[in-house]
C-alpha positions as CSV (number, residue, x, y, z in Angstrom):
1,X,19.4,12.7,54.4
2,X,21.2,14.0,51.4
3,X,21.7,10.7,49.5
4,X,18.1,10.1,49.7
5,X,17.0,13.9,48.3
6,X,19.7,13.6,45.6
7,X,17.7,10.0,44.8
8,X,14.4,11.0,45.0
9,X,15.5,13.9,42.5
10,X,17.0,11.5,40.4
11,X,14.4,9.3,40.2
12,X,12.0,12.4,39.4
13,X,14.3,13.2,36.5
14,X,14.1,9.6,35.0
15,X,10.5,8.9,35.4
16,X,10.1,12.2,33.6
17,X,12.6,11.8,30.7
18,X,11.0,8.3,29.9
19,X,7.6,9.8,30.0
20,X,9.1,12.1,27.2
21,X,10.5,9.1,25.2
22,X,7.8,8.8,22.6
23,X,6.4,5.1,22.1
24,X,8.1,3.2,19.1
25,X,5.6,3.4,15.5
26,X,5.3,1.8,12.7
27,X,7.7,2.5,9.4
28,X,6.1,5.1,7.3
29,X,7.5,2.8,4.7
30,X,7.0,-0.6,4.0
31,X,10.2,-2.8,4.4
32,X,10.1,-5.4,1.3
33,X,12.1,-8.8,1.6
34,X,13.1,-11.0,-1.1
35,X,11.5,-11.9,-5.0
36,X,8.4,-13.9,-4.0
37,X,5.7,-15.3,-6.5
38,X,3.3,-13.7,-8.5
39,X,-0.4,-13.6,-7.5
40,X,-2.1,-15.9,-10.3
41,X,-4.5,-13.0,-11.4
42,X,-1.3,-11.5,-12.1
43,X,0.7,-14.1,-13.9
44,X,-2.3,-14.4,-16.3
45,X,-2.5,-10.5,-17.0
46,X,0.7,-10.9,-18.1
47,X,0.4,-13.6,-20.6
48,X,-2.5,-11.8,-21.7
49,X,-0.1,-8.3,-21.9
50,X,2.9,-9.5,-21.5
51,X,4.4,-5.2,-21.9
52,X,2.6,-4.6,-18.8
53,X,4.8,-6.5,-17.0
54,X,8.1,-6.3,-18.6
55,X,8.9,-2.7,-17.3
56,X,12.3,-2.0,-15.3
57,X,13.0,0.5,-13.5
58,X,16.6,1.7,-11.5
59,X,16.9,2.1,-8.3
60,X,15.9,5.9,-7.7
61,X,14.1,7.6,-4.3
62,X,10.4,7.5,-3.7
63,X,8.2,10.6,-5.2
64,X,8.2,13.9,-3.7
65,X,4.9,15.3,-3.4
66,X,3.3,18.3,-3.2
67,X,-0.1,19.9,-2.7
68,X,-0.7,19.8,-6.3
69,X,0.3,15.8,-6.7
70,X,-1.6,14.8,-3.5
71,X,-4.6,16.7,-4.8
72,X,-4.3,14.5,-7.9
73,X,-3.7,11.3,-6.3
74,X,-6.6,11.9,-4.1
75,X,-8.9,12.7,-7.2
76,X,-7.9,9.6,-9.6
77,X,-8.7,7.5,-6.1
78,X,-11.8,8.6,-5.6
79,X,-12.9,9.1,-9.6
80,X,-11.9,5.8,-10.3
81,X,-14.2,4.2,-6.8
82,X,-17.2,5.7,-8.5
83,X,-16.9,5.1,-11.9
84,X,-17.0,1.1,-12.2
85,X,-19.6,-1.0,-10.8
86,X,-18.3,-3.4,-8.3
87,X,-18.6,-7.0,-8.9
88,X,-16.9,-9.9,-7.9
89,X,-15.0,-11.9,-10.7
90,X,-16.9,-15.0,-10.7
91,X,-20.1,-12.5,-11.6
92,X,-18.6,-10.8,-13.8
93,X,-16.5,-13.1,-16.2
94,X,-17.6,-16.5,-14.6
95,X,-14.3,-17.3,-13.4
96,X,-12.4,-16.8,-9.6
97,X,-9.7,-14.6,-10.6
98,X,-9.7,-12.3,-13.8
99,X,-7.4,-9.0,-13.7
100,X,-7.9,-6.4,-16.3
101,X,-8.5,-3.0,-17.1
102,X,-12.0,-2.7,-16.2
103,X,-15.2,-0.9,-18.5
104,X,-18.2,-1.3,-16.4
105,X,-17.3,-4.0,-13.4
106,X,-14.5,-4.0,-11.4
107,X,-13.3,-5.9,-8.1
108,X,-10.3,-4.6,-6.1
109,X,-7.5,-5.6,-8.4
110,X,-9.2,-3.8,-11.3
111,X,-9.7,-0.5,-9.6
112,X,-6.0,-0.8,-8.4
113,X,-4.7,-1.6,-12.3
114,X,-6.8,1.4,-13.4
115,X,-5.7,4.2,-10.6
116,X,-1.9,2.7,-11.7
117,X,-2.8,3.3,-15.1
118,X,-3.8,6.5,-14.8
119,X,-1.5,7.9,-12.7
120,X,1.4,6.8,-14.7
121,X,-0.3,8.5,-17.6
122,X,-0.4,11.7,-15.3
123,X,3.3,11.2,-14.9
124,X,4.1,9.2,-11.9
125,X,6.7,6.5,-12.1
126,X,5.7,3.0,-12.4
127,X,8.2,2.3,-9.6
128,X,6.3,4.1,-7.1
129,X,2.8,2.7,-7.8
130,X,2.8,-0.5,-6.8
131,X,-0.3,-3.3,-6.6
132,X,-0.3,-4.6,-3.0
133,X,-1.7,-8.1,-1.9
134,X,-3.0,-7.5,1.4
135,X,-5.3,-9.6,4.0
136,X,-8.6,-7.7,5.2
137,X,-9.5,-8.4,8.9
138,X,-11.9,-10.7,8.2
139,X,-9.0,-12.6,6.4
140,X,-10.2,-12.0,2.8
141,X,-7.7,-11.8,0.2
142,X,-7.7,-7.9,-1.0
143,X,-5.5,-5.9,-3.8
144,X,-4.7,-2.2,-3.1
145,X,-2.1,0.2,-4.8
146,X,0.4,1.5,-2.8
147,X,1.8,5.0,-4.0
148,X,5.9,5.3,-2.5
149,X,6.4,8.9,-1.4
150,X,9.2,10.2,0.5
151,X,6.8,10.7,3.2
152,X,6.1,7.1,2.9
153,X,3.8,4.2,1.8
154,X,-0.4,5.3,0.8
155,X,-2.7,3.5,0.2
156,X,-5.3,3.5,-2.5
157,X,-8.1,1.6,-2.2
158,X,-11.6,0.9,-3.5
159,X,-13.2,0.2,0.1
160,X,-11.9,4.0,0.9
161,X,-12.1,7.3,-0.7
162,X,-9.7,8.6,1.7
163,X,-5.7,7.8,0.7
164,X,-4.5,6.6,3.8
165,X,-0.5,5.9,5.3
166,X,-0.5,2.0,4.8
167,X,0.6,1.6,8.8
168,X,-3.0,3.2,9.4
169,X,-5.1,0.9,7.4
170,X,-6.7,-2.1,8.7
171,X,-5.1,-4.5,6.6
172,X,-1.6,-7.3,7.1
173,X,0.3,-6.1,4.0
174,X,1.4,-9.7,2.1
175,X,3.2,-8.7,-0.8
176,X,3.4,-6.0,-3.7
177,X,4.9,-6.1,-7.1
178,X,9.2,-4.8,-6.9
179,X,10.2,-1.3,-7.5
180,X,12.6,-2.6,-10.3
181,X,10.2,-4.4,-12.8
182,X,6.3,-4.7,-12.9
183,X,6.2,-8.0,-13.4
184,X,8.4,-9.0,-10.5
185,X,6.6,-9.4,-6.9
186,X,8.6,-9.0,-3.2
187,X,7.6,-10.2,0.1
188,X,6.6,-7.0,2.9
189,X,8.8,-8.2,5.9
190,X,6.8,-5.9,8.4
191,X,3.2,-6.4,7.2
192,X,2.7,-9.1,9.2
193,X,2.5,-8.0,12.4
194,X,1.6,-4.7,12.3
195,X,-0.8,-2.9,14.9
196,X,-3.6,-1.1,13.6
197,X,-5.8,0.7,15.6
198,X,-9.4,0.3,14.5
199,X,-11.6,-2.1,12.2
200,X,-14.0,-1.5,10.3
């Protein structure tokens, strides 16, 4: 009788310390591989301005933010989604693929060139804002700037006013441009099979 209460005790204890484990998530950074190959749109905006891609950068530890520098991010996101109009490159400048700066039409890579822009001019190191290849769930190619932070990986992105952790978009993160040089581009190891919780 005693072995059995001292088991049904114990197994009270264990059911209850595993119902306290918390279930594993998703790194609030993303974890980049090795030197993969430039998006074309990219490769050509860098023959056109070959200093925009010719920047290095040491190794050095994501941003800290605060309340002011969020407030900023959130603002250049959100300015920069209602100032252009959007348009596809093929209706815009007749051809598939065409990054640049934008003046009056924009698709996603454009918005996520300017917000980098900006922000750098704002003082942000190029090193933490990053353009991001990603694949929308309808399996569209899609560009997005990532921002690093210490608190991890956001997203900015012209299909959201909202700057979001990049494990609680909707998207399967492909690849982004390196940390060390802008016109370098690394593989994300654990965009692939991430689990997000609701599509739009």
């Amino acid at each position: 009788m005693k072995v059995r209460h001292v088991a049904v005790i114990l197994a009270c204890v264990l059911a209850s310390a595993g119902a306290a484990i918390p279930a594993p998530q998703a790194p609030m950074a993303m974890v980049t591989g090795a030197v993969t190959s430039q998006p074309i749109g990219h490769y050509e905006f860098c023959q056109r301005l070959p200093a925009e891609c010719n920047v290095k950068s040491r190794s050095a530890p994501a941003a800290r933010m605060d309340d002011h520098a969020w407030n900023v991010v959130r603002d250049v996101n959100r300015a920069i989604n209602t100032r252009y109009i959007a348009r596809t490159d093929l209706e815009a400048y007749g051809v598939e693929e065409y990054w640049t700066y934008p003046t009056v039409f924009a698709d996603c890579e454009d918005y996520a060139l300017q917000k980098r822009k900006e922000l750098a001019q704002l003082g942000f190191a190029l090193s933490d804002l990053l353009i991001t290849v990603v694949r929308k769930p309808d399996g569209e190619g899609h560009a997005v700037l990532t921002l690093r932070t210490t608190d991890g990986d956001f997203i900015l992105d012209n299909l959201d006013n909202d700057v979001l952790a990049w494990n609680q978009t909707p998207y399967t993160f492909l690849k982004r441009q390196a940390t060390f040089n802008t016109g370098r581009w690394v593989t994300i190891e654990n965009g692939r099979d991430l689990l997000v919780g609701a599509l739009r």
